[in-house]
C-alpha positions in Angstrom: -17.0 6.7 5.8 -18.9 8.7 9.0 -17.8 12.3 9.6 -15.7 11.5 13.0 -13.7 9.0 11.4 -12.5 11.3 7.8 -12.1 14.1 10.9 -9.6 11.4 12.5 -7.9 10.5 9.3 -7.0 13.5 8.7 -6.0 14.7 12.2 -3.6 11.4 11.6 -2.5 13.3 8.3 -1.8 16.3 9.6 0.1 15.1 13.2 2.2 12.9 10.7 2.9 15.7 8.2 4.0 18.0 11.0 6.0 15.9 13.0 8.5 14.8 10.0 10.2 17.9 9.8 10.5 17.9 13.6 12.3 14.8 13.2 14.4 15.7 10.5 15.4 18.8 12.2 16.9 17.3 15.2 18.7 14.5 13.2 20.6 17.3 11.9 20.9 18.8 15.0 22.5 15.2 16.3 25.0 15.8 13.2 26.3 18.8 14.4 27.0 17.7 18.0 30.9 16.6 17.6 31.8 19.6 16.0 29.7 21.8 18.2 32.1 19.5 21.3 35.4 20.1 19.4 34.8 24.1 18.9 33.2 25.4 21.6 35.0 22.3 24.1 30.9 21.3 25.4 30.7 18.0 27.7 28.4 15.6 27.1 25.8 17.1 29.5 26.0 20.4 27.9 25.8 18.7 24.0 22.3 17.4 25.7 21.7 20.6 27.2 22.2 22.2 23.4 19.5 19.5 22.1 16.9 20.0 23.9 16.7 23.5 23.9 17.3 23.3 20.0 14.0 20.9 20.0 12.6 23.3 22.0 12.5 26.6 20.2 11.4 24.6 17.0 8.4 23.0 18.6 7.8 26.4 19.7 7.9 27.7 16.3 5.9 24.7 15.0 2.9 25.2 17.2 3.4 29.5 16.3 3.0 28.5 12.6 0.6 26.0 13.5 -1.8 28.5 15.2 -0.8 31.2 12.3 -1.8 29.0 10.2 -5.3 27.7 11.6 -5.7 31.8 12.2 -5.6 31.9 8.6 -7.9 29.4 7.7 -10.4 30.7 9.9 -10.3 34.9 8.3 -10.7 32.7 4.9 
Protein backbone atom coordinates (compact mmCIF):
# COMPACT_ATOMS: atom_id res chain seq x y z
CA UNK A 1 0.00 0.00 0.00
CA UNK A 2 1.60 3.60 -1.42
CA UNK A 3 1.80 6.48 1.18
CA UNK A 4 -1.28 8.64 -0.49
CA UNK A 5 -3.52 5.87 -0.34
CA UNK A 6 -2.83 4.68 3.88
CA UNK A 7 -2.96 8.92 4.11
CA UNK A 8 -6.68 8.46 2.44
CA UNK A 9 -7.66 5.49 4.57
CA UNK A 10 -7.20 6.98 7.27
CA UNK A 11 -8.57 10.54 6.47
CA UNK A 12 -11.73 7.98 5.63
CA UNK A 13 -11.24 6.73 9.41
CA UNK A 14 -11.12 9.72 10.94
CA UNK A 15 -14.15 11.72 8.87
CA UNK A 16 -16.22 8.50 9.73
CA UNK A 17 -15.20 8.44 13.45
CA UNK A 18 -16.00 12.06 13.78
CA UNK A 19 -19.09 12.36 12.08
CA UNK A 20 -20.96 9.39 14.26
CA UNK A 21 -21.34 11.37 17.25
CA UNK A 22 -22.58 14.25 15.16
CA UNK A 23 -25.14 11.98 14.04
CA UNK A 24 -26.06 10.59 17.20
CA UNK A 25 -26.21 14.00 18.75
CA UNK A 26 -28.89 15.34 16.56
CA UNK A 27 -30.99 12.10 16.65
CA UNK A 28 -31.35 12.99 20.24
CA UNK A 29 -31.89 16.35 19.48
CA UNK A 30 -34.96 15.03 17.00
CA UNK A 31 -36.15 13.19 20.35
CA UNK A 32 -36.51 16.09 22.27
CA UNK A 33 -38.54 18.15 19.72
CA UNK A 34 -42.29 17.27 20.95
CA UNK A 35 -41.57 18.03 24.34
CA UNK A 36 -39.53 21.07 23.58
CA UNK A 37 -43.29 22.10 21.24
CA UNK A 38 -45.54 21.04 24.22
CA UNK A 39 -43.44 23.22 26.93
CA UNK A 40 -42.22 26.09 25.56
CA UNK A 41 -45.62 26.15 22.77
CA UNK A 42 -42.64 26.29 19.52
CA UNK A 43 -44.21 25.93 15.81
CA UNK A 44 -42.88 23.85 13.51
CA UNK A 45 -40.64 26.51 11.97
CA UNK A 46 -39.21 27.48 15.24
CA UNK A 47 -38.68 23.39 16.31
CA UNK A 48 -36.40 23.68 12.84
CA UNK A 49 -35.13 26.83 13.94
CA UNK A 50 -34.04 25.00 17.43
CA UNK A 51 -32.27 22.12 15.18
CA UNK A 52 -30.16 23.72 13.24
CA UNK A 53 -28.74 26.01 15.60
CA UNK A 54 -28.30 22.88 18.03
CA UNK A 55 -26.23 21.25 14.92
CA UNK A 56 -24.64 24.30 14.74
CA UNK A 57 -22.86 24.95 17.93
CA UNK A 58 -21.84 21.26 18.03
CA UNK A 59 -20.13 21.28 14.74
CA UNK A 60 -18.62 24.32 16.05
CA UNK A 61 -17.31 22.55 19.00
CA UNK A 62 -16.31 19.53 16.89
CA UNK A 63 -14.03 21.46 14.55
CA UNK A 64 -12.65 23.49 18.15
CA UNK A 65 -11.71 20.01 19.47
CA UNK A 66 -10.67 19.02 16.22
CA UNK A 67 -8.17 21.85 15.83
CA UNK A 68 -7.31 21.38 19.81
CA UNK A 69 -6.60 18.30 19.18
CA UNK A 70 -4.27 18.41 15.92
CA UNK A 71 -2.66 21.45 18.12
CA UNK A 72 -1.79 18.83 20.31
CA UNK A 73 -0.35 16.44 18.18
CA UNK A 74 1.77 18.83 16.64
CA UNK A 75 3.61 20.30 20.43
CA UNK A 76 4.08 16.33 20.84
Amino acid sequence: MGKRSTHHATFVIERDYAASPARVFAACAELVLPSIREDLGFSETSLVWVVNAYKLTFGGFLLLGGRLGEKAIETA
